[in-house]
N, C-alpha and C positions, 0 to 999 in steps of 0.2 A: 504493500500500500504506500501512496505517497506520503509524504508528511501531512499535509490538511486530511487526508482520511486517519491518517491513524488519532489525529486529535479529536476528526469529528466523532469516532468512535467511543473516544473515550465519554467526550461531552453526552453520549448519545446515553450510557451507563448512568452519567453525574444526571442526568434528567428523569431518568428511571428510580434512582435513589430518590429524588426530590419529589419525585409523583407518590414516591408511596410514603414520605413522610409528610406530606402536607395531608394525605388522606388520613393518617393516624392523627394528626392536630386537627382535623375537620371530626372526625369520628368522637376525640376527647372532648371536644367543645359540645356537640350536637348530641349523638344519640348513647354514646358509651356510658354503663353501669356504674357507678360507684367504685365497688369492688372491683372493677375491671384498670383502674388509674396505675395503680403501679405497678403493672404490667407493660399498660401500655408506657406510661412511661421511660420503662426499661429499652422497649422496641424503639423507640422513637430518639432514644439516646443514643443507639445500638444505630442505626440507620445514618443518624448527622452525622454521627462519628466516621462511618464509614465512605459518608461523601468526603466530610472532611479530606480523609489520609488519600483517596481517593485524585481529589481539586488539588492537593497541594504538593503528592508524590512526585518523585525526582523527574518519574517517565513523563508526565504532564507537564510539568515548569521546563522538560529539555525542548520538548516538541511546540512549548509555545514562545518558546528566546528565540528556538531557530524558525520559526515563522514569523520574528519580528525583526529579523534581521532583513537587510534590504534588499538585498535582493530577493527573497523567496516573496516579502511582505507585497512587493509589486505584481506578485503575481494573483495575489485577492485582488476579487471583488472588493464592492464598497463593505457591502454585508460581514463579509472575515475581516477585512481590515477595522472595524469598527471593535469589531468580536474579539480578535486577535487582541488588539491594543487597551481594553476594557481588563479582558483578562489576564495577561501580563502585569496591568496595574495592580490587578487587587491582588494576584500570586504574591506580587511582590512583597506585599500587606503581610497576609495569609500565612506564608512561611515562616514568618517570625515567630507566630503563635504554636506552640509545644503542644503535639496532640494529646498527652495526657492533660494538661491543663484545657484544650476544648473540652476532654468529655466531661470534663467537671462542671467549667461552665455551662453545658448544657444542660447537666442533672439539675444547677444552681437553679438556674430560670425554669424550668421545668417543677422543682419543687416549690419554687413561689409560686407559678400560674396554679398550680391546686392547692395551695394555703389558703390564696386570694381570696377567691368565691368563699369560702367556708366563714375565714374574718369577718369578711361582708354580711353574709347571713346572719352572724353571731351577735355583728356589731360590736368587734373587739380588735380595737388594731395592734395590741400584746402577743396576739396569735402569730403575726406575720411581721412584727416588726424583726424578729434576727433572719427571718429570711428574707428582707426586704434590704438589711444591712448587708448580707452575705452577695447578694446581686450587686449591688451598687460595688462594693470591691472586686466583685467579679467584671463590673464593667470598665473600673477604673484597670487595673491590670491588662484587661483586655486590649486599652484603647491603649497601654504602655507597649504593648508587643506592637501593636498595627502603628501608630500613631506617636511614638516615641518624641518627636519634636515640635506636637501641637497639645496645648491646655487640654484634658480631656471634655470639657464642656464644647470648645470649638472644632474638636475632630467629631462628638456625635454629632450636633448642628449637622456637618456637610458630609455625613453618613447616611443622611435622610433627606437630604435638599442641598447635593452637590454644589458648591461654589458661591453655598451663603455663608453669612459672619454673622457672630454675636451682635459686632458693631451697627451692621443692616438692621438685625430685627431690633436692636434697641433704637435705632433712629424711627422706624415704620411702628413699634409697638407702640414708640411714646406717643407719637401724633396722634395716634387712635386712642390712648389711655387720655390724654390732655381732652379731647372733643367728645368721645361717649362717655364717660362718669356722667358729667351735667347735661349733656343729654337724655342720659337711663332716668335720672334725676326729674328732666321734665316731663319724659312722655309717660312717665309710672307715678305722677302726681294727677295725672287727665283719668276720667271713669273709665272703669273697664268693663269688655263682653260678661253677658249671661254667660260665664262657662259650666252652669247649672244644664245648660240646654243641650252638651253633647258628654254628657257622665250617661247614656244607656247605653244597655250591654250590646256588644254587639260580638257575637261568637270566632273563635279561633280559625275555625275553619273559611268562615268568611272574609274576614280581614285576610286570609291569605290569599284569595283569588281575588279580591281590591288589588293588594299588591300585585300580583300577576297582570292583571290588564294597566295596572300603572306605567309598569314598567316595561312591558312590550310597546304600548302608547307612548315612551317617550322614544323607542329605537332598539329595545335590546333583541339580541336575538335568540329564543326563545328553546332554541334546537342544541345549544350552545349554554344553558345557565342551570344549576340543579339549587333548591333552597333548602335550608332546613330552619329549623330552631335552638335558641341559644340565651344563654343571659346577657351578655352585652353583642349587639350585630356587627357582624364585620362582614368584608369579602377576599377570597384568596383565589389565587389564581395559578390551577392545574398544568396549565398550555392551554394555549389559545383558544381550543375547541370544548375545553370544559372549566367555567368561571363559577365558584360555588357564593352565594351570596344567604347570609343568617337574618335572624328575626325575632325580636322579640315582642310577640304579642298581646296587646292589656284587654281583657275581655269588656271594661268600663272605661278604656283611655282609649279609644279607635284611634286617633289622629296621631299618637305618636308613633304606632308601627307603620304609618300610612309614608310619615314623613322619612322614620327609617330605612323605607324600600326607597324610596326615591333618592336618598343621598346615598345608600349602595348602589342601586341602580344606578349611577353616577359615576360611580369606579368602576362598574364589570361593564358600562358601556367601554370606556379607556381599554380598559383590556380586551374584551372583544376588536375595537377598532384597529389593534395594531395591525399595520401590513401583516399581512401571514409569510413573507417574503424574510421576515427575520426570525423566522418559527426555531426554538432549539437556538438559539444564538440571546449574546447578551444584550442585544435590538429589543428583544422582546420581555424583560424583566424590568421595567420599571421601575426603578429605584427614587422618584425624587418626589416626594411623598406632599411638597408644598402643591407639586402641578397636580398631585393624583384627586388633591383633597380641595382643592379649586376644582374640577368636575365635579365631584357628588357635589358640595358646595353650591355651585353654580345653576345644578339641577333640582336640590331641595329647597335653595331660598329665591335667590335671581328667577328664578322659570316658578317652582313649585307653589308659593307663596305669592304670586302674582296672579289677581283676581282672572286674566284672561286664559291663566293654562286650566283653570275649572270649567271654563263656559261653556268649551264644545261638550264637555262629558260629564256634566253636571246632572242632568237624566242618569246615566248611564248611574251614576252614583247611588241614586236613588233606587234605581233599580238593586242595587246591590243590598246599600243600605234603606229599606224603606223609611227612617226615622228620621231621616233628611229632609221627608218633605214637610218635617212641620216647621223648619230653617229655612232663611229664605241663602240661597250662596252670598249673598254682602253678612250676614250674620255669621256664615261658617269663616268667609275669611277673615271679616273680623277679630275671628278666634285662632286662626292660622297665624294672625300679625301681631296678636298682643304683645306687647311688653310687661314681663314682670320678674324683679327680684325673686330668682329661684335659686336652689341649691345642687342641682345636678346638671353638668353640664350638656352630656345627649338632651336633655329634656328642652333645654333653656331657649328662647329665639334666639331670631338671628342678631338681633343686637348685642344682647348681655354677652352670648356665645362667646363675643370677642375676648370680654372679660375674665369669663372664665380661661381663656386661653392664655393670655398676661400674666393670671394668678399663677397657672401651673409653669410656666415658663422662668418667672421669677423664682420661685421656689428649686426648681433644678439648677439654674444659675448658684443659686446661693449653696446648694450641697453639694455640689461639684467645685462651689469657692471654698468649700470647707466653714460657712458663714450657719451651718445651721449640720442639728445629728439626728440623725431617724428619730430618733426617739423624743424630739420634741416635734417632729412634723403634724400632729395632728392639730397641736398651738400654732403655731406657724400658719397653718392652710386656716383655722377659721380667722383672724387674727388680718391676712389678708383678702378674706369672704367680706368682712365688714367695712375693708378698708375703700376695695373696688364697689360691692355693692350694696354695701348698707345693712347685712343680714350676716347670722350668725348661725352655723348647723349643728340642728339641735342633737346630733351623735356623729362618730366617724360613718359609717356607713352613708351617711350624706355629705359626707365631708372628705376626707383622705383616702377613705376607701373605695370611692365609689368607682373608679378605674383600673384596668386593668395591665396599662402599657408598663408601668415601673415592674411586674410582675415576670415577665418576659427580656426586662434591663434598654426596654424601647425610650430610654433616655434622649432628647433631644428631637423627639416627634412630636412631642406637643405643638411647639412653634407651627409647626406646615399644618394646623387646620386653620391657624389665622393668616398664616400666608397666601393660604388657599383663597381666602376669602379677600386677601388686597389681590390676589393676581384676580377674582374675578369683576371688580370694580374696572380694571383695564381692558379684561376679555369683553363686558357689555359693553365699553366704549369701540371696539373694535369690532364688532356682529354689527352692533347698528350704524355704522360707518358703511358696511359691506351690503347687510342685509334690509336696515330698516329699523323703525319701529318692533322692538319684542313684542310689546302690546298686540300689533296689528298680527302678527305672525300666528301667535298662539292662539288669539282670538278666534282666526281663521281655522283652527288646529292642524296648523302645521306644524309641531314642536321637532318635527323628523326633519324638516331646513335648517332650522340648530344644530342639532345632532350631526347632521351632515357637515355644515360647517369646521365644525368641534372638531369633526373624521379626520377633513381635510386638512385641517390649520393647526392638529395639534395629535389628534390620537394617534394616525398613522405610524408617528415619526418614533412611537413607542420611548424606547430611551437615546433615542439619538442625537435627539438636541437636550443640555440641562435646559430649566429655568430660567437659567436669564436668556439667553437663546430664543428662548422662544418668545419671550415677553417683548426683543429685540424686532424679532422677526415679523413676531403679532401685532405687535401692539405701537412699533417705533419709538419706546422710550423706556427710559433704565424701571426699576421701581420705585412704587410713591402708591403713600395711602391714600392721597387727596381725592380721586376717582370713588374708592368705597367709603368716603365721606360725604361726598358730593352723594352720593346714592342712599345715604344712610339719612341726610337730611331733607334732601329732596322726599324721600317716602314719610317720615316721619315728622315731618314740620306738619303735615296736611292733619 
C-alpha cells in the first residue's frame, strides 16, 4: 500500500474505535441500567484507551511526518492536506501525554460524569466535590503535557474555539455584562405573561413527535438523526450518516423540550451539513464549539423565538397540542420571550442566558487562577447569581450542580454558548444582507432558505475554516458584540 492508504487505514480503525465508544456514552446517558455503569464504564475506558495508543503509536506519527513532508504532502488533495496537517498538529500535542496517565484521566472524568447526576439528585455537592477536585488536576496536568507553554485556562479556551483568547472574550463579555445587567433590570420590572396558561400536561410521547416535525420543519434530515432521552440534552455525532440528538421531556413544562429540540436541532443540522467529501477525515469533526453553539443558538432564539417561525404551523401545533387553542400565538410567544430572573441556565431566555454564561466563565477563570478551591464553589456560584442577577439558589442542585460539562473536565466550553450567541448577532446581519427580511422569510415558511444559506456559508466547510475565518469571510468584520446588542435592544425596548 502507499503511504496515504496505509494511514487511511489506520484512521479507518481510529473511526471504528470512536463509533463504538460514543455508542457506549450514548447508551450510558440514555437507556443503560444503573447497575450496568461500571461496567460500562470499564468498556468505555478500555476503548479510548485503545484509540488513544492507537492515534498516537510510532506506526501512525511515522506515516503522518512523512506525509507532511513536501514532497509526498503535494501530492494530496485539499481534503488530506487539510487532514494530514490537522493531524500532525495534534500528534504533536498527543504524544507528550503518557498513556498510562490517559487511562487514568479517562476513568477520572468518567467517575465524575456518574457522581454528577447522583449529587444533583441528592442535592449535595460533598458527594462530588473530591471528584470534581480530582478532574480539575486531571485537566490541569493534562493541558501541562499538550500545552506546556500556554496558562492552562488559555490552552482550554482555544481547545474549544481554536484561535480565541481570554483577552477576546473579556473584551466581548464585558460589553455584554456593562448593557444587559440594566437591561435584565428593566425589562423584569414590566408585567409579565399568564405562565399559569401553559402549566397543562401534555404527555411524553407527544412532545416527542412536536419535536420530530420541528425539527425536520427546520431542514434536518430525518433518515440520518436517531433520538433518545436523557437528563440534560445534548447531541453527538457518529459520522455523518448517523447524528444522535437527546431530550428531556416535562410532562407540565411542554415549551422547554420544545425549545430543547430546536437548539439541538441546531447542531445535528451543522453536522449533517458537512460536505460528505471530508467523511472519515478531520474536515469533518468539528471542533470549535463557539461556531457549533451559534447554530442551535441561532435556530432556538434568532428563528425559534420569533413570532413568524410559528405562523405557518401554528395549526399544525394545535393539532398536536389541542390546548393551544385556548392561547391565542401573540400569548404563546409572549411566553417564549419572557424575561425572568431564573436559576438554571438551559431553562433561562435568551437574555439572562448571557449571564449565566459570564457567571460560569468567570468562575473557571478564577480556579484555573488559583483565585478560588472547589470547595468553596458553591459560595462562589451563588454569590455571583446575585451579583449578575439579582437572585440567590435556594440549594446546589440549582446552583453549582446543575451542569454537567466540569464532570467530563469540558473546562473552557462554557465561553462558546455566548460566543455563539455574538457570532449570531453578525450571522442575522449577514442573511438579511443576502436574503432579506427573516420576518418575511419564515412568515412565508420558508425556514429551509436559512438553512440553506447556513449549508452554504458555513456548515459545508465542517472544520475547515476556525471562527474567525468565517466571521471574516461571512460577515467582513473581526468580532464585536454590538450587533447582539443592537438585537437585544431593538427586540426588547418594544
Amino acid at each position: 500500500m502507499t503511504l496515504l492508504e496505509q494511514y487511511q487505514e489506520i484512521n479507518k480503525k481510529l473511526g471504528y474505535l470512536a463509533h463504538a465508544t460514543s455508542l457506549m456514552h450514548w447508551d450510558m446517558e440514555t437507556t443503560a441500567p444503573d447497575g450496568a455503569m461500571e461496567k460500562l464504564s470499564e468498556a468505555i475506558t478500555y476503548f479510548s484507551t485503545e484509540s488513544f495508543k492507537l492515534s498516537t503509536s510510532d506506526e501512525a506519527y511515522e506515516l503522518v511526518s512523512k506525509l507532511s513532508e513536501p514532497e509526498e504532502f503535494e501530492k494530496l488533495d485539499d481534503v488530506m492536506k487539510f487532514d494530514i496537517s490537522r493531524t500532525k498538529r495534534d500528534l504533536d500535542k498527543l504524544r507528550r501525554v503518557p498513556a498510562d496517565f490517559f487511562e487514568e484521566y479517562v476513568k477520572t472524568t468518567t467517575k465524575a460524569s456518574i457522581t454528577w447526576p447522583k449529587a444533583k439528585q441528592n442535592n449535595d455537592f460533598s458527594m462530588y466535590e473530591k471528584d470534581l477536585e480530582a478532574v480539575i488536576d486531571a485537566v490541569k496536568k493534562y493541558q501541562g503535557y499538550t500545552n506546556p507553554d500556554k496558562k492552562v485556562y488559555d490552552a482550554l479556551i482555544d481547545q474549544y474555539e481554536e484561535g480565541m483568547t481570554q483577552e477576546t472574550i473579556d473584551r466581548v463579555f464585558g460589553e455584554l455584562r456593562k448593557e444587559l445587567v440594566p437591561l435584565v433590570e428593566k425589562v423584569t420590572a414590566r408585567p409579565q405573561p399568564d405562565h399559569s396558561k401553559f402549566t397543562f400536561f401534555v404527555p411524553a410521547h407527544v412532545q416527542k413527535k412536536v419535536c420530530e416535525f420541528l425539527i425536520e420543519y427546520m431542514g434536518m434530515d430525518m433518515n440520518r438523526i436517531a433520538l433518545g432521552e436523557t437528563e440534560h440534552p445534548f447531541t453527538t455525532n457518529m459520522n455523518l450518516y448517523d447524528v444522535r440528538v437527546t431530550n428531556h421531556y416535562k410532562e407540565n413544562a411542554f415549551i422547554e423540550p420544545i425549545f430543547s429540540a430546536i437548539h439541538e436541532g441546531g447542531h445535528a443540522i451543522f453536522e449533517q451539513n458537512v460536505d460528505h467529501k471530508y467523511d472519515g477525515t478531520a474536515g469533518s469533526r468539528i471542533g470549535y464549539m463557539g461556531l457549533h453553539e451559534s447554530q442551535s443558538r441561532f435556530y432556538e432564539n434568532i428563528l425559534g423565538r420569533n413570532i413568524n417561525f410559528w405562523k405557518p404551523i401554528w395549526p399544525k401545533m394545535i393539532e398536536f397540542i389541542p390546548e393551544l387553542k385556548d392561547v391565542t400565538l401573540e400569548e404563546f410567544v409572549a411566553e417564549i420571550n419572557s424575561v425572568q430572573r431564573s436559576f438554571i441556565r438551559t431553562e433561562a431566555d435568551e437574555l439572562t442566558y448571557c449571564l449565566h454564561v459570564i457567571l460560569r466563565y468567570e468562575i473557571e477563570r478564577e480556579i484555573f487562577d488559583g483565585k478560588v478551591q472547589v470547595k468553596d464553589l458553591p459560595a462562589v456560584w451563588n454569590k455571583k447569581m446575585e451579583e449578575l442577577l439579582g437572585i440567590t439558589p435556594p440549594d446546589d442542585a440549582h446552583g453549582v450542580l446543575q451542569d454537567m460539562h466540569w464532570s467530563d473536565g469540558s473546562f473552557g466550553y462554557f465561553p462558546s454558548y455566548l460566543l455563539g450567541s455574538i457570532y449570531d448577532g453578525m450571522f442575522l446581519e449577514a442573511i438579511e444582507k443576502d436574503l432579506g427580511s427573516i420576518d418575511d422569510i419564515l412568515a412565508a415558511g420558508d425556514i429551509k432558505k436559512i438553512t440553506k444559506w447556513l449549508k452554504e456559508n458555513i456548515h459545508q466547510y465542517g472544520s475547515t475554516r476556525i471562527s474567525s475565518e468565517v466571521l471574516e469571510k461571512v460577515c467582513g468584520k473581526e468580532l464585536s458584540a454590538q450587533p447582539l446588542i443592537k438585537y437585544f435592544k431593538a427586540k426588547y425596548d418594544k
